[in-house]
C-alpha positions in Angstrom: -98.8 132.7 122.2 -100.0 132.9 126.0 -103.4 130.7 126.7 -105.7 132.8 128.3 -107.2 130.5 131.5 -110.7 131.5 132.4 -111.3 131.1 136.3 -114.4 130.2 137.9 -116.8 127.4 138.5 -118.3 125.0 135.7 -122.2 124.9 135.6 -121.3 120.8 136.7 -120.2 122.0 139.8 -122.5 124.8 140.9 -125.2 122.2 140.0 -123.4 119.6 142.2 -123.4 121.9 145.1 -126.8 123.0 144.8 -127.5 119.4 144.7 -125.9 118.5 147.8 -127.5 121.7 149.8 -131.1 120.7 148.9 -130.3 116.9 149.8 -129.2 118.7 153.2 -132.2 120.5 153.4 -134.6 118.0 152.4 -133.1 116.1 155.6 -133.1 118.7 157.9 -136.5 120.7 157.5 -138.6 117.5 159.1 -136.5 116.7 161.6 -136.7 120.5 162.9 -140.7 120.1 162.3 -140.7 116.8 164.6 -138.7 118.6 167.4 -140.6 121.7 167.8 -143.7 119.5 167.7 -142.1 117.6 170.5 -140.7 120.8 172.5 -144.3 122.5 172.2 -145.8 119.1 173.7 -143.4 118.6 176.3 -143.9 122.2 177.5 -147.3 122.1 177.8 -147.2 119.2 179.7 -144.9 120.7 181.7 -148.1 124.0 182.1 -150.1 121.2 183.1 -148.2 119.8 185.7 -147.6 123.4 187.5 -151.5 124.0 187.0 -152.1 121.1 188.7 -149.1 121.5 191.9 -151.0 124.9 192.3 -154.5 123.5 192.7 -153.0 120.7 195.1 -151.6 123.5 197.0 -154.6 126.0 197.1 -156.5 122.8 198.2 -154.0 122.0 201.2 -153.9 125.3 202.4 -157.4 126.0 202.1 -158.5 122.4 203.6 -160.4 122.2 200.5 -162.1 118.8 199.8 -161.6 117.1 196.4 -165.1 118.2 195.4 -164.6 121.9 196.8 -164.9 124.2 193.4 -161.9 126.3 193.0 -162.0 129.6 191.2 -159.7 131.7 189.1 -159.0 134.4 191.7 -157.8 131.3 194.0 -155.4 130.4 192.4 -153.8 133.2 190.8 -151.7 133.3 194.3 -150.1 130.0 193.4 -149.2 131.1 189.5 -146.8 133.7 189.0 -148.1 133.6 185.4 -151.2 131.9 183.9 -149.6 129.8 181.5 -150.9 129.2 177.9 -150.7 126.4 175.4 -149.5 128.6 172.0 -152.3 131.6 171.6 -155.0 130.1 174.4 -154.9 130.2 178.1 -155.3 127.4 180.2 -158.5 127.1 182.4 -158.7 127.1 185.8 -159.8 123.8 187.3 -163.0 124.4 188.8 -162.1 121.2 191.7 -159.0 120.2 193.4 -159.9 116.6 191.5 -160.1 118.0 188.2 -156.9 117.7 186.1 -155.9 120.6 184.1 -156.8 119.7 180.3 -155.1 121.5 177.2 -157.0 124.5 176.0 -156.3 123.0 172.1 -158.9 120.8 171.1 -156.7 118.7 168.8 -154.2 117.7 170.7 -153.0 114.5 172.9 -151.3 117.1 175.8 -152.4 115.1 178.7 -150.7 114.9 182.1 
């Protein structure tokens, strides 16, 4: 008589690899949280530091004082884009001293 052998995975082992693909996941998923956190941070820092080279320069070539208020429609020559921090724009600094702030109330973007 010939034994008939059955192929194919044991419940045991699909359960083991499911196992093992969650434990990767459960790792993975917050570190991926934690560094888009940190890239969307780091980039608008990065808005705030261009928003602030262009109102240096509209201030240098204007022989603008620090107290001299500064308009949108000044500085849309130094900004190829207005950048934005996710869905809102940035404001314009309305002085050459006034550092740019992020347009997001709750958050710690600060140059």
């Amino acid at each position: 008589m010939k034994k008939l052998k059955k192929k194919g995975f044991t419940l045991v082992e699909i359960m083991i690899v499911v196992a093992i693909i969650g434990l990767l996941a459960a790792i993975a998923i917050p570190n991926f949280v934690r560094a888009r956190t940190t890239a969307q941070t780091n980039s608008c820092i990065a808005n705030l530091k261009q928003l602030e080279g262009a109102v240096q320069v509209w201030a240098i070539e204007t022989g603008a004082g620090d107290t001299d208020a500064s308009v949108l429609s000044d500085l849309t020559p130094y900004v190829r884009r207005w950048p934005s921090c996710g869905t809102s724009a940035y404001a314009a600094p309305t002085s050459a001293s006034q550092t740019p702030t992020c347009p997001l109330a709750n958050t710690d973007h600060v140059l």
